[in-house]
DOVONU-655845 format. One record per atom (N, C-alpha, C): residue in three letters; atom name; y negated, x negated, z negated. Coordinates in Angstrom, 3 decimals. Example, Ala and Ser with C-alpha at 12.3 -4.5 7.8 and 13.67 -1.06 7.14 Angstrom:
residues 2
r ALA; a N; y 5.690; x -13.190; z -7.800
r ALA; a CA; y 4.500; x -12.300; z -7.800
r ALA; a C; y 3.300; x -13.200; z -7.800
r SER; a N; y 2.250; x -12.850; z -7.080
r SER; a CA; y 1.060; x -13.670; z -7.140
r SER; a C; y -0.030; x -12.900; z -7.870
***
This chain:
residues 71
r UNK; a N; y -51.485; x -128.405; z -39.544
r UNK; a CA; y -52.870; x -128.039; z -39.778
r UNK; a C; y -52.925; x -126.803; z -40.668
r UNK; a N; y -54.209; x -126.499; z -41.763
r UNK; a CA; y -54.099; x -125.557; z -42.199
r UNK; a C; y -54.406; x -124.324; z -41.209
r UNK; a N; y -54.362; x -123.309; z -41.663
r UNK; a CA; y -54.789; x -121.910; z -41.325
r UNK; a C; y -56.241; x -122.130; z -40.506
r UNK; a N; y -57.423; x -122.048; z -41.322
r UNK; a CA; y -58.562; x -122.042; z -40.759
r UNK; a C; y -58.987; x -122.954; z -39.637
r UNK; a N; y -58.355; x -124.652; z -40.012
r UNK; a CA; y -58.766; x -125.094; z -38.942
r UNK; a C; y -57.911; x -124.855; z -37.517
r UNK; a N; y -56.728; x -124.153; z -37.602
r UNK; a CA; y -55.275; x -124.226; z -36.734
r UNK; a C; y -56.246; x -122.544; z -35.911
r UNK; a N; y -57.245; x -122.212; z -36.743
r UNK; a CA; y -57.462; x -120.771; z -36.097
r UNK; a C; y -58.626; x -121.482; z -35.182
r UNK; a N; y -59.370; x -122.488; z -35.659
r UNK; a CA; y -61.068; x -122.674; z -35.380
r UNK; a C; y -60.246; x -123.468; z -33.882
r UNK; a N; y -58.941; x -124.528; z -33.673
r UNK; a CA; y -59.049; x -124.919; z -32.391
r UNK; a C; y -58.230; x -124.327; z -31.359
r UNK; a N; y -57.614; x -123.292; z -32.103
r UNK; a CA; y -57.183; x -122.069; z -30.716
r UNK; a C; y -58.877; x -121.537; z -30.401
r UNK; a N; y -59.549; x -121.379; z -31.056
r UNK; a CA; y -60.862; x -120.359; z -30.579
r UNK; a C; y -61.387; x -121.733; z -29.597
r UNK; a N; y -61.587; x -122.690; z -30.000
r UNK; a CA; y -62.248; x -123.801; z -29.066
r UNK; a C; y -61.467; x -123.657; z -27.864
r UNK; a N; y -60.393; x -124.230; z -28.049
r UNK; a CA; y -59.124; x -124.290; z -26.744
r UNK; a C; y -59.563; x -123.112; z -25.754
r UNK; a N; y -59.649; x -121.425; z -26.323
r UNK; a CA; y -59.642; x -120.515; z -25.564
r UNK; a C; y -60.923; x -120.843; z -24.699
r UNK; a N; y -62.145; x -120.790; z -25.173
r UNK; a CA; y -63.357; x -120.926; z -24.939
r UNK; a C; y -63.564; x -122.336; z -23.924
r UNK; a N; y -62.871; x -123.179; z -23.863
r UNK; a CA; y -62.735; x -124.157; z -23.229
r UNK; a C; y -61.723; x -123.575; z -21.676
r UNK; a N; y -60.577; x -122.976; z -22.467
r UNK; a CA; y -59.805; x -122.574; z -20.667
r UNK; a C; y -59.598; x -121.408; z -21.252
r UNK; a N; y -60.690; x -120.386; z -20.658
r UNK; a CA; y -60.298; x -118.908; z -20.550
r UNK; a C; y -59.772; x -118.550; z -19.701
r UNK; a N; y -58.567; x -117.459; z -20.116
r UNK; a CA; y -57.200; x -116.973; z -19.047
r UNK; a C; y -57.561; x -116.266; z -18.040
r UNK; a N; y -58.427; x -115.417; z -18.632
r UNK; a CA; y -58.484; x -113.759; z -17.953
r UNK; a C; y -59.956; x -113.675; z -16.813
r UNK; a N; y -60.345; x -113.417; z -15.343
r UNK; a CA; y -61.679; x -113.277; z -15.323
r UNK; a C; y -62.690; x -112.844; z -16.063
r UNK; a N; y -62.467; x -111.468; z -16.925
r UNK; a CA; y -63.360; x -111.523; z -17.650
r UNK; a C; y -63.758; x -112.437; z -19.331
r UNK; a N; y -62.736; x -112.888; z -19.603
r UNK; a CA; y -63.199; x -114.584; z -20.525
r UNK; a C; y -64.078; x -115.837; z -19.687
r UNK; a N; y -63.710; x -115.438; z -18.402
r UNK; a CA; y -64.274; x -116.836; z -17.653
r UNK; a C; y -65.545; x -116.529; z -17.377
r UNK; a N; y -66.195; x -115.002; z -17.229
r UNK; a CA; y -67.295; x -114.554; z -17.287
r UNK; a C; y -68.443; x -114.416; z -18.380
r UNK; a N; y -67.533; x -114.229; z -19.230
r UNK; a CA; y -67.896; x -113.980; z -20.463
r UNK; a C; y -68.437; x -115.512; z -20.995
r UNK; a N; y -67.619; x -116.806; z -21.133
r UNK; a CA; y -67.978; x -117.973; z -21.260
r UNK; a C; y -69.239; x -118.609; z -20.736
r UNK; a N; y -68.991; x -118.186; z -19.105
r UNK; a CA; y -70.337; x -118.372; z -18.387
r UNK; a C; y -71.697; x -117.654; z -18.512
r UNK; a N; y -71.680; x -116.174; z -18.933
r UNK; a CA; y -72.932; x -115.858; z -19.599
r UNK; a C; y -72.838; x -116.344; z -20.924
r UNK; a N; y -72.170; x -116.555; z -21.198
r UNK; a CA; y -72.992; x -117.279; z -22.997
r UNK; a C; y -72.946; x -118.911; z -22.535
r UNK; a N; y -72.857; x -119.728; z -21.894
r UNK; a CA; y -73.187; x -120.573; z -21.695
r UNK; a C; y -74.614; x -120.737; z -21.061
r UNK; a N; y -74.927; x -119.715; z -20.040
r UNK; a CA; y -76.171; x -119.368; z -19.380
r UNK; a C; y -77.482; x -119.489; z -20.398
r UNK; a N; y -76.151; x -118.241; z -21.454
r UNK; a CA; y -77.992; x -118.322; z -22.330
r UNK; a C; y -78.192; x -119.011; z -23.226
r UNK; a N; y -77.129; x -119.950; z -23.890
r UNK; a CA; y -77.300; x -121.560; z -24.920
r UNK; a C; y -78.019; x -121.912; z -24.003
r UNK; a N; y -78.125; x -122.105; z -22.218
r UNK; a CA; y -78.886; x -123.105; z -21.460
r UNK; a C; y -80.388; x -122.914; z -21.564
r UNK; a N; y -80.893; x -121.409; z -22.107
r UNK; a CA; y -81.860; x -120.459; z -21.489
r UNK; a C; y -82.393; x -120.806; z -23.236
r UNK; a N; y -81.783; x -120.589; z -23.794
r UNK; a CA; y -82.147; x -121.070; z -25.185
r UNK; a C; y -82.821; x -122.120; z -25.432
r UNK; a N; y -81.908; x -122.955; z -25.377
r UNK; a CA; y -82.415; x -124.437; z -25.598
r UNK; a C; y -83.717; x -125.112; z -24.533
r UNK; a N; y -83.808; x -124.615; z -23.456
r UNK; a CA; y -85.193; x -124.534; z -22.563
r UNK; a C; y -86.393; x -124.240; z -23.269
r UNK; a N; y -85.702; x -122.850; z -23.726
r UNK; a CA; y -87.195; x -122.358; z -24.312
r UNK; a C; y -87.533; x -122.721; z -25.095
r UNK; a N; y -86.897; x -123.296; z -26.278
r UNK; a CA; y -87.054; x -124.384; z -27.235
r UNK; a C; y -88.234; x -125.483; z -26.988
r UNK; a N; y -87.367; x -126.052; z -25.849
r UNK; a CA; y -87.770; x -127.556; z -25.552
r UNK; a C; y -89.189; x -127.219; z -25.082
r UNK; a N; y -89.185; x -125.696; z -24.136
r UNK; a CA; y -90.451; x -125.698; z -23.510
r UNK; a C; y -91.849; x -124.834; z -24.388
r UNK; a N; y -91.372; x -123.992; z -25.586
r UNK; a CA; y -92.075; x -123.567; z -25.979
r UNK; a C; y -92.733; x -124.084; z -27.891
r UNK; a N; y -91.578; x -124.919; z -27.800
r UNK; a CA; y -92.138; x -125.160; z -29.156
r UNK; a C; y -91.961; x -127.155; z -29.688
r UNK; a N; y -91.678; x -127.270; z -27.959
r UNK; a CA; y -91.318; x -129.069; z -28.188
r UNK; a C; y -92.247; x -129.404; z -28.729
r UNK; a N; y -93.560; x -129.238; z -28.106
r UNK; a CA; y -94.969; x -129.943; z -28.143
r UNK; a C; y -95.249; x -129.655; z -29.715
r UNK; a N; y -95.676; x -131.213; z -31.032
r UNK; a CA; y -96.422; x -131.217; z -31.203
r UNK; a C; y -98.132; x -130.864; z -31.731
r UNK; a N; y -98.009; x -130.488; z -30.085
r UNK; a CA; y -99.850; x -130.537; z -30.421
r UNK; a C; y -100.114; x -128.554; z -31.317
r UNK; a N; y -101.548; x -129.010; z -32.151
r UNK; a CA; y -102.079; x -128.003; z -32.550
r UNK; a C; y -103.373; x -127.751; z -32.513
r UNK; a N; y -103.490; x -126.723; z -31.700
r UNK; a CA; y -104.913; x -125.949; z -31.425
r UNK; a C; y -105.580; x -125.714; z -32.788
r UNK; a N; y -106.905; x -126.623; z -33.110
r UNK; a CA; y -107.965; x -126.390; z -33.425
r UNK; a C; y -108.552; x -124.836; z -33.827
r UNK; a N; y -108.735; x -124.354; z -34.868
r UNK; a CA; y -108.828; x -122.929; z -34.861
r UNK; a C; y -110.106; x -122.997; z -35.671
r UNK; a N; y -111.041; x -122.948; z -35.628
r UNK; a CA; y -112.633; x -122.869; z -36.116
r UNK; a C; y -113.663; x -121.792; z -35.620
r UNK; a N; y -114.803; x -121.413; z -36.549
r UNK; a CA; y -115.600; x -120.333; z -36.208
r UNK; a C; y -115.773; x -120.196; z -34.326
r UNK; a N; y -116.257; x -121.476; z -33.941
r UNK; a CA; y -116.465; x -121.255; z -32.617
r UNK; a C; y -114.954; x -120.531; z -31.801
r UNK; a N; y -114.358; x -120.985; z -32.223
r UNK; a CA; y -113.271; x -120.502; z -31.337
r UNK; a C; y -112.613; x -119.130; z -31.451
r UNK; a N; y -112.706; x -118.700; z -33.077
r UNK; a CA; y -112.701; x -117.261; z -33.241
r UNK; a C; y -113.540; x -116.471; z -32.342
r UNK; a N; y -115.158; x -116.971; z -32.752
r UNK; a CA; y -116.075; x -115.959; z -32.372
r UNK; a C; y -115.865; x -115.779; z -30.526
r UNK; a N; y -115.813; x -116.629; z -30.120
r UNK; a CA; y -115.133; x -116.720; z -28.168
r UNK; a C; y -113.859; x -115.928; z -28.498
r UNK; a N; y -112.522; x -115.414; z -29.353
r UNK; a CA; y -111.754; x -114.487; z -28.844
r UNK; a C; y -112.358; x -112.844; z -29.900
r UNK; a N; y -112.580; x -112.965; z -30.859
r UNK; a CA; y -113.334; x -111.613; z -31.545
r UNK; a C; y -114.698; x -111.486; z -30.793
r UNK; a N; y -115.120; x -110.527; z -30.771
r UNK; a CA; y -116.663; x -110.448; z -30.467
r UNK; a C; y -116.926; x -110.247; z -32.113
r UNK; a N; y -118.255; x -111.087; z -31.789
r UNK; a CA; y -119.100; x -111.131; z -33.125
r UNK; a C; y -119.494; x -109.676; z -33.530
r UNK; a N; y -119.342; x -109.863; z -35.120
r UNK; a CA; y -119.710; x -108.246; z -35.283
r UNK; a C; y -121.189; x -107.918; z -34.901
r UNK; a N; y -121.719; x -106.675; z -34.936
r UNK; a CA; y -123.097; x -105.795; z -34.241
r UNK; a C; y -123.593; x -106.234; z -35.688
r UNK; a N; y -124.862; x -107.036; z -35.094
r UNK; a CA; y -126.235; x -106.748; z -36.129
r UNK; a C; y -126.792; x -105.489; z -36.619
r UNK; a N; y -127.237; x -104.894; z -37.847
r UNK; a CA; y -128.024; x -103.668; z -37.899
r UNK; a C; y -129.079; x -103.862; z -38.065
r UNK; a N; y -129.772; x -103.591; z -37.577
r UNK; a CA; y -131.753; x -103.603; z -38.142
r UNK; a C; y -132.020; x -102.271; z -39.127
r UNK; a N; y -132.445; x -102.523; z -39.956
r UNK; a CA; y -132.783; x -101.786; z -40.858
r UNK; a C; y -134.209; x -101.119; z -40.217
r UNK; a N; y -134.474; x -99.766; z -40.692
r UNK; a CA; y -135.329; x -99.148; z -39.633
r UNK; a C; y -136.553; x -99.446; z -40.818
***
């Protein structure tokens, strides 16, 4: 194998059977948060749908600006 790929499947291999407790820890929080990742993905941006954004719906989150009466 060349160099790069002979380097890329020792890094897999390690990451697959880490020696030391702290590799086996280390694996498991970054596995945690690919899990925590990909959730939030699925849960925050799976959908689709798009909210409607028109005067009515502005003016319900801005308050309408103050009228002046001219004296």
């Amino acid at each position: 194998m060349s160099g790069p790929v002979s380097a890329l499947a020792a890094f897999l291999r390690a990451a697959i059977r880490p020696q030391t407790p702290l590799a086996r820890a280390i694996v498991a929080a970054l596995t945690l948060k690919l899990c925590v990742v990909i959730a939030m993905r699925a849960y925050l941006i799976g959908t689709d749908a798009v909210v409607p954004v028109d005067e009515a719906a502005m003016s319900r989150l801005i308050a309408p600006a103050p009228t002046r009466s001219l004296p």
